[in-house]
ZAROVO-120183 format. One record per residue (C-alpha): residue number from 1; residue in one letter; x, y, z. Coordinates in nm, 3 decimals, m for minus. Example, Ala and Ser with C-alpha at 12.3 -4.5 7.8 and 13.67 -1.06 7.14 Angstrom:
BEGIN
    i  aa       xx       yy       zz
    1   A    1.230   m0.450    0.780
    2   S    1.367   m0.106    0.714
//
This chain:
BEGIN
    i  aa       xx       yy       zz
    1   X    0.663    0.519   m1.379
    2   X    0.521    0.643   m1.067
    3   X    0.261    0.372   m1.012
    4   X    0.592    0.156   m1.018
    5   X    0.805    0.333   m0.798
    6   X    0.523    0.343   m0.532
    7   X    0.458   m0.058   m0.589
    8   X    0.823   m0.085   m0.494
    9   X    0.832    0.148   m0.191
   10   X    0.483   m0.050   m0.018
   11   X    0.801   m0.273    0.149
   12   X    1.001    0.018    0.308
   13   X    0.696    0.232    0.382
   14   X    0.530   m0.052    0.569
   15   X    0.817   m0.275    0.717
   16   X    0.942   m0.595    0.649
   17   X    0.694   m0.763    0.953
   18   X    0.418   m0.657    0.720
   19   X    0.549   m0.718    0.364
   20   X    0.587   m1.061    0.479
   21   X    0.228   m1.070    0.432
   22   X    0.192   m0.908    0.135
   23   X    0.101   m1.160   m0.162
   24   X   m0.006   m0.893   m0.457
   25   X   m0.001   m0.553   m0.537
   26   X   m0.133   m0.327   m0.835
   27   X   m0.229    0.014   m0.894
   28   X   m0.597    0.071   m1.121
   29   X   m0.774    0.418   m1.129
   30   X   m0.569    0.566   m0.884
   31   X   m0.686    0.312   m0.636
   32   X   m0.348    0.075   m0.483
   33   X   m0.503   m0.322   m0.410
   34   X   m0.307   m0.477   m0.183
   35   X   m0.418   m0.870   m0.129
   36   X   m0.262   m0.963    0.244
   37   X   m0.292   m1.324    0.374
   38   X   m0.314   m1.266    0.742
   39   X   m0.730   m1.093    0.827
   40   X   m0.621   m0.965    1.152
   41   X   m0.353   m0.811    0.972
   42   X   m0.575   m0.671    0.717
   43   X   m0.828   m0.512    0.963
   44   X   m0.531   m0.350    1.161
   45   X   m0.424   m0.150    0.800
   46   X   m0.769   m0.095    0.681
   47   X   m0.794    0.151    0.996
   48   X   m0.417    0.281    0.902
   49   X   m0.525    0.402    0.520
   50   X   m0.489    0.733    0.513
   51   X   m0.181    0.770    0.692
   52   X   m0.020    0.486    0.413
   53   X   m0.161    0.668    0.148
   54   X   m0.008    1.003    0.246
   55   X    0.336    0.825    0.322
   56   X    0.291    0.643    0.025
   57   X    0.289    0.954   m0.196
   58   X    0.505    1.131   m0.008
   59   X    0.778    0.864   m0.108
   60   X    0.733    0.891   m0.445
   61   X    0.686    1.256   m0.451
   62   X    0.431    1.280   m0.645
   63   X    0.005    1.198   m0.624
   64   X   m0.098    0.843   m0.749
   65   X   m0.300    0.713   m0.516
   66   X   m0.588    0.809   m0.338
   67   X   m0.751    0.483   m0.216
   68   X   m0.614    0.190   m0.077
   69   X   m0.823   m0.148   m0.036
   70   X   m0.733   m0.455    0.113
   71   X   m0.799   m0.823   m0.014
//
């Protein structure tokens, strides 16, 4: 339930500029893939990971990631 409610939140957490880019998302071993179309883009929240996943968690009050990686 979780893993779903933090799928949903990626949007609001990130912005609508970025979730324009946002193809795919699913959550496996704790680890949130996120497949985004634009490279630059990609590259730009590659260096922004920890502070998603900690906003990210803290939106869904809870722990359910701990890794983010970018496709």
């Amino acid at each position: 339930m979780n893993q779903m409610r933090l799928i949903a939140a990626w949007d609001e957490v990130v912005g609508q500029g970025i979730a324009r880019y946002t193809l795919n998302k699913f959550i496996r071993n704790q680890t949130l893939f996120v497949q985004i179309s634009s490279p630059a883009l990609r590259a730009e929240l590659s260096m922004r990971r920890t502070a998603l996943i900690a906003a990210l968690n803290e939106k869904v009050s809870a722990f359910v990631i701990a890794e983010i990686k970018f496709y």
